[in-house]
N, C-alpha and C positions, 0 to 999 in steps of 0.2 A: 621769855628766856627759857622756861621749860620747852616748850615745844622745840626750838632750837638746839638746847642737849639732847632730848629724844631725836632729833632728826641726824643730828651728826653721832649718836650712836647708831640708829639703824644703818648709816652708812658706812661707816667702822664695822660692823656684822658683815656686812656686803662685801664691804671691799678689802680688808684687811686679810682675810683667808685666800684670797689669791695670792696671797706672795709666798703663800707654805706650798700651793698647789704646785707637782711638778711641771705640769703640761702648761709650754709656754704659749701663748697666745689670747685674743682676745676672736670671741664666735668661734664657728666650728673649725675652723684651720688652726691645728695647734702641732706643737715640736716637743719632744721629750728626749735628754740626753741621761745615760745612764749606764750602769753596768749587765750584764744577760744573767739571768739567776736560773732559770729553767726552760725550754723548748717542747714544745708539744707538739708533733707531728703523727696524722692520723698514717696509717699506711698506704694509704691512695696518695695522701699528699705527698711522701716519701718518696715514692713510685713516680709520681707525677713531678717530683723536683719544683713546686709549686704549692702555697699556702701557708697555715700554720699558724702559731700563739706564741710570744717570746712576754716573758716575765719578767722585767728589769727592776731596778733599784736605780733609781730617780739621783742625780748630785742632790737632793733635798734628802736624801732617806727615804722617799715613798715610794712602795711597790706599785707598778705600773704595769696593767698588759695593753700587750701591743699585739692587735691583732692582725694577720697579713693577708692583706687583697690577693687575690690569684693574678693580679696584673702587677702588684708591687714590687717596681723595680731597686735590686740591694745592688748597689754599686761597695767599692771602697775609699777610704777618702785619699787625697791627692795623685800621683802620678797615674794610678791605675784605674781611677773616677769612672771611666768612661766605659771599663770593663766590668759587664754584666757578670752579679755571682746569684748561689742560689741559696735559698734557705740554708742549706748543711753546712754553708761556710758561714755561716753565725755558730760561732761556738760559748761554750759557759765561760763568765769573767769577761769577755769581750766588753770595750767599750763602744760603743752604736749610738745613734743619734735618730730618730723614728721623727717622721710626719705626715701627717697625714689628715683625721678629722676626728672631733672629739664625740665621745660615744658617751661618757660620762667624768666626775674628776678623777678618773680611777684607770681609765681604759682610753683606746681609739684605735680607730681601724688606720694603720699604714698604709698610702703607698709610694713612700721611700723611707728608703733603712740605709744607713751609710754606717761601716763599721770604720772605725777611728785607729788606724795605726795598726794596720792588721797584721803587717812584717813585725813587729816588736811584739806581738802577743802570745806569751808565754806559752802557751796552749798548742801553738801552732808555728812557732821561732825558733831556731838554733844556731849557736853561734861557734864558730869553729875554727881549725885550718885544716883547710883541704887535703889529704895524705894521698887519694889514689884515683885515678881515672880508671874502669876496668867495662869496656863496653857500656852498658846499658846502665852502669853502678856507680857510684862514686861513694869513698870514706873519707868521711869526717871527724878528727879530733875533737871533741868540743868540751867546754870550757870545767868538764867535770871530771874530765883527764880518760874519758873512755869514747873507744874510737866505732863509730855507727856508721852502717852500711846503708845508703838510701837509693832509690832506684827513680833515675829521669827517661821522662816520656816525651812524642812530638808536642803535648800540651806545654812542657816544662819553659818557664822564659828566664834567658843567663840577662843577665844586667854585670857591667862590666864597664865602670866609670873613674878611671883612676889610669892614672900615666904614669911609667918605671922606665928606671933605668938600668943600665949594665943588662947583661945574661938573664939573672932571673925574671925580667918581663917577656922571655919566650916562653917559661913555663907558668901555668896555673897552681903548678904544685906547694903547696909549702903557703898561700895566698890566706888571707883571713876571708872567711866567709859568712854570708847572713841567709841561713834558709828559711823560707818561707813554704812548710807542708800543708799537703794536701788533706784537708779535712776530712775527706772519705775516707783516704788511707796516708796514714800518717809517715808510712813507711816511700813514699812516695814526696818529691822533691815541684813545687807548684812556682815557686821562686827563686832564682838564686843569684845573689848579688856576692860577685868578688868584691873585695874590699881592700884589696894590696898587701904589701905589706909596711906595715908600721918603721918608718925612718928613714924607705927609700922612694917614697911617695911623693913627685916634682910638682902635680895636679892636680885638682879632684874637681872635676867639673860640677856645675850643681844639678 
C-alpha cells in the first residue's frame, strides 16, 4: 500500500504541473496562445524583415519566449490567413498564437505565429466615418470626436461588404469605417473596411 501512494505521488509530480504549463502539447511540437509583452529585434533582423524573440504572457499567466525561425511563416488569422506578414506586424498587446517546438517549459522556437483579430487591435484599429477623399489622403472622424488625416498606397486593400440604398450608396462619404494601419507607419492606411451606414443597410454579406 505504501509503495502504491509513493507511486501515485511520484505521478502526481509528473503529471500534475503540465496543466500550469503554458505550451500546449505532448513531445517537441507544442502551441502557446498569449498576449505580446515585448519584441526584440537585432538590426540585421530588422533590415532583413526576418527573425527575432517575442515575449508573451501565456492565457495561464506564464511568460513565454517565442523564439522566431528565419523561415517562420506570421500569417493573420481568418479572411487574410493566407497572407504572408512580417515580424513588425507583431505588435505590443497583440494577441498571437505561436507553434512550433519546444526548447524548454519556458521557451520554443516558432515556425508559425498567427496574430488573432488583428483588424480589432487597438494598437493598430480605428474606427470612424469617413469625411474626405483628397487624392492620395483620406479623413476620418473617429470615435473620439477628432478628425485624422491617413494616407493610402497600391499596398492598401478597400473591403466593401454591405449593400445600400437610395443616393447615398453612390458615395463613400459620411460611410462608417474600420481601419486597419500600417505597422511601419501608422500614418498610413493597410486595411479598410466600409462598414455602411447604420439603418440603411439592406445586406451584409458574410
Amino acid at each position: 500500500m505504501r509503495m502504491l501512494r509513493t507511486f501515485l505521488l511520484l505521478v502526481g509530480v509528473i503529471i500534475l504541473p503540465e496543466s500550469t504549463f503554458a505550451l500546449e502539447g505532448i513531445g517537441p511540437r507544442v502551441t502557446v496562445t498569449g498576449t505580446v509583452q515585448e519584441i526584440h529585434m537585432t538590426q540585421k533582423q530588422k533590415f532583413d524583415q526576418i527573425g527575432g524573440e517575442i515575449i508573451m504572457k501565456a492565457e495561464n499567466g506564464q511568460i513565454v519566449t517565442v523564439i522566431l525561425q528565419d523561415t517562420a511563416q506570421i500569417i493573420s488569422e481568418g479572411r487574410l490567413s493566407r497572407k504572408s506578414l512580417i515580424p513588425a506586424n507583431i505588435q505590443l498587446n497583440m494577441l498571437v498564437r505561436a507553434r512550433g517546438w519546444r526548447v524548454d517549459s519556458k521557451s520554443l522556437t516558432a515556425a508559425l505565429v498567427i496574430i488573432q483579430n488583428i483588424q480589432l487591435n487597438p494598437a493598430l484599429s480605428l474606427n470612424g466615418v469617413l469625411q474626405s477623399i483628397d487624392g492620395d489622403n483620406i479623413s476620418v472622424l473617429s470615435q473620439d470626436g477628432q478628425t485624422r488625416t491617413f494616407g493610402i498606397t497600391n499596398e492598401t486593400t478597400v473591403n466593401i461588404s454591405y449593400e445600400l440604398t437610395g443616393k447615398s450608396a453612390l458615395s463613400l462619404i459620411g460611410k462608417q469605417v474600420l481601419l486597419t494601419l500600417n505597422p511601419k507607419d501608422q500614418s498610413l492606411v493597410r486595411i479598410l473596411r466600409i462598414m455602411g451606414n447604420n439603418g440603411i443597410i439592406t445586406t451584409t454579406r458574410p
